[in-house]
C-alpha positions in Angstrom: 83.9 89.5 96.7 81.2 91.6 99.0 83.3 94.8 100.7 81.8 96.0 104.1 79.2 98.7 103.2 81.3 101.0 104.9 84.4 100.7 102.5 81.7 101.6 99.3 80.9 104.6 101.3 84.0 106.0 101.6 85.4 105.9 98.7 82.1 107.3 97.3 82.3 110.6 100.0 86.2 111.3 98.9 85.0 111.6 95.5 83.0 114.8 93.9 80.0 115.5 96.0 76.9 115.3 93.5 76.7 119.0 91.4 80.3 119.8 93.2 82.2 121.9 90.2 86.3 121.4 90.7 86.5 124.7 92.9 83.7 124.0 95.0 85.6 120.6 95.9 89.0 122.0 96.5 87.3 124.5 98.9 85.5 121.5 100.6 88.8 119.8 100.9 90.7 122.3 102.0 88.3 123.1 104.5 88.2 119.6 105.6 91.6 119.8 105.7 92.6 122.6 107.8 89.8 121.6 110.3 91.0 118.2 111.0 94.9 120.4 111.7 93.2 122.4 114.0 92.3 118.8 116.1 96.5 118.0 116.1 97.4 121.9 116.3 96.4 122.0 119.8 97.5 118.4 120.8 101.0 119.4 119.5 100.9 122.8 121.2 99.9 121.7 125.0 103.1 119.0 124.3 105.3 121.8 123.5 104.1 124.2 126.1 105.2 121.6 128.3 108.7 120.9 127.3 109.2 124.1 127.0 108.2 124.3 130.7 110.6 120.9 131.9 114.1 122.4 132.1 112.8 125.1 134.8 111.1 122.8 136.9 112.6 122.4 140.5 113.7 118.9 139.4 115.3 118.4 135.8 118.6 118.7 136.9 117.8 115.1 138.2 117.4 113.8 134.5 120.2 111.5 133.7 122.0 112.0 130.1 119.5 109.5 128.6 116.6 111.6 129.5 118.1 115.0 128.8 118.3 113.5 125.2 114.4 112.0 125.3 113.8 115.3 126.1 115.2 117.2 123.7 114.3 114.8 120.6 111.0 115.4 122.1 111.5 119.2 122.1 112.7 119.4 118.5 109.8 116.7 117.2 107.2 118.7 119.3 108.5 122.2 117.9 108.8 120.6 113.8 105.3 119.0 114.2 104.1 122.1 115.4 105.6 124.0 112.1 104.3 121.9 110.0 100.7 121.8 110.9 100.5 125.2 111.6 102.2 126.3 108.3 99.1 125.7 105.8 96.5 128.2 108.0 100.0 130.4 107.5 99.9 130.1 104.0 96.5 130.1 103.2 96.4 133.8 104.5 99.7 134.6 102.7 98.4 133.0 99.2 94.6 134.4 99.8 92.6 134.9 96.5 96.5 133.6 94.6 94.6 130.6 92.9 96.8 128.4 94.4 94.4 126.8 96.1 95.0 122.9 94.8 98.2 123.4 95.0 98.2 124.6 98.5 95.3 121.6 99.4 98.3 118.8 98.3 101.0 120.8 100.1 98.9 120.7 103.3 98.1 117.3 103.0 102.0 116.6 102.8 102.5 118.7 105.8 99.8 116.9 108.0 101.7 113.7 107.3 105.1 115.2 108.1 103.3 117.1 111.4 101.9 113.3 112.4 105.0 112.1 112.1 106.8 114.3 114.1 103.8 114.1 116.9 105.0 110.8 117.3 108.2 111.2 117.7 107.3 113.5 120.2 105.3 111.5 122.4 107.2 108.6 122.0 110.1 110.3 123.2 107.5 112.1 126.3 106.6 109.0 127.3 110.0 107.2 127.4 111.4 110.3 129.3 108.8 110.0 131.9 109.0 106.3 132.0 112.7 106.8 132.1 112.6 109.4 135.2 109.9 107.4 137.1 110.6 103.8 137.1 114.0 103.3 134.8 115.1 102.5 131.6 113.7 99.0 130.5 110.2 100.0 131.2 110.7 103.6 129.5 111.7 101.4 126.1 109.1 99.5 126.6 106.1 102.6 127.2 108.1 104.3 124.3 107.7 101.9 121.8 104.0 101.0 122.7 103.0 104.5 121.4 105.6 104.4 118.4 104.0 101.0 117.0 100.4 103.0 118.2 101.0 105.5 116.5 102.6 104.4 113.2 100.0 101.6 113.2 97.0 104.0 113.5 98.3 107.3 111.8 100.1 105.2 108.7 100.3 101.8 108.5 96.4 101.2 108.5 95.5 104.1 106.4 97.8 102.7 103.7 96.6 99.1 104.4 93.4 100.8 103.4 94.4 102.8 100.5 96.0 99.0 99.0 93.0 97.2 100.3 90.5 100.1 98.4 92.4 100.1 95.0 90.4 96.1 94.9 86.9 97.5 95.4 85.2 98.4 92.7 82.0 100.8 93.0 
């Protein structure tokens, strides 16, 4: 079976970079890592700011029950996400020179996954509550779960579809 010269690449630049000793690759990963964090870390953070923002504004006390609860699942997803990608630059200070660097690298990656997931939830929940507010409930389903299925499809789904589809290809 011929794979897309793109899949052979991959797999190939995950791997040991060519004279890369074990440390120098943990470092690279981490590294890669913690940089792509930083690109969610301030996605997460302008979502929060504004939440955090919503129940002072002239008129929230408009929001029906339904979106006072989008907006606080919102809140809570936006404020967990927020935890967990910002916890591995936390702990990479507080465990500095520990050699828990590999362990550290597989906790982040677990923590990215988490934060994703809670970004979501978080937008999902934005969008449905401005939906919701705007136009009225049907449609605010409707804009929610478009950026659920986005999400879940983009973020999970197709890197695990990948992951299934890469354990085929042989090098």
């Amino acid at each position: 079976m011929i794979q897309p010269e793109f899949v052979q690449k991959e797999s190939t630049e995950e791997g040991p970079q060519p004279n890369e000793s074990h440390k120098e690759r943990v470092d690279r990963e981490l590294g890669e890592l913690l940089q792509g964090l930083r690109v969610a870390v301030t996605g997460v953070q302008v979502l929060f700011a504004f939440l955090l923002t919503l129940p002072f504004a002239s008129g929230f006390h408009k929001v029906d029950s339904l979106g006072r609860w989008l907006f606080f699942i919102a809140l809570l997803s936006a404020a967990l996400a927020s935890v967990c990608f910002i916890t591995p630059a936390a702990q990479h200070r507080l465990l500095f020179r520990s050699g828990l660097k590999e362990r550290m690298l597989h906790r982040a990656n677990e923590l990215g996954v988490a934060g994703a997931i809670g970004l979501a939830i978080a937008m999902t929940t934005s969008v449905a509550l401005v939906a919701e507010t705007v136009i009225n409930a049907w449609p605010a389903a409707l804009f929610g779960g478009a950026i659920a299925l986005s999400s879940v499809w983009l973020w999970i789904l197709q890197p695990i579809v990948d992951l299934y589809r890469s354990k085929d290809v042989k090098p």
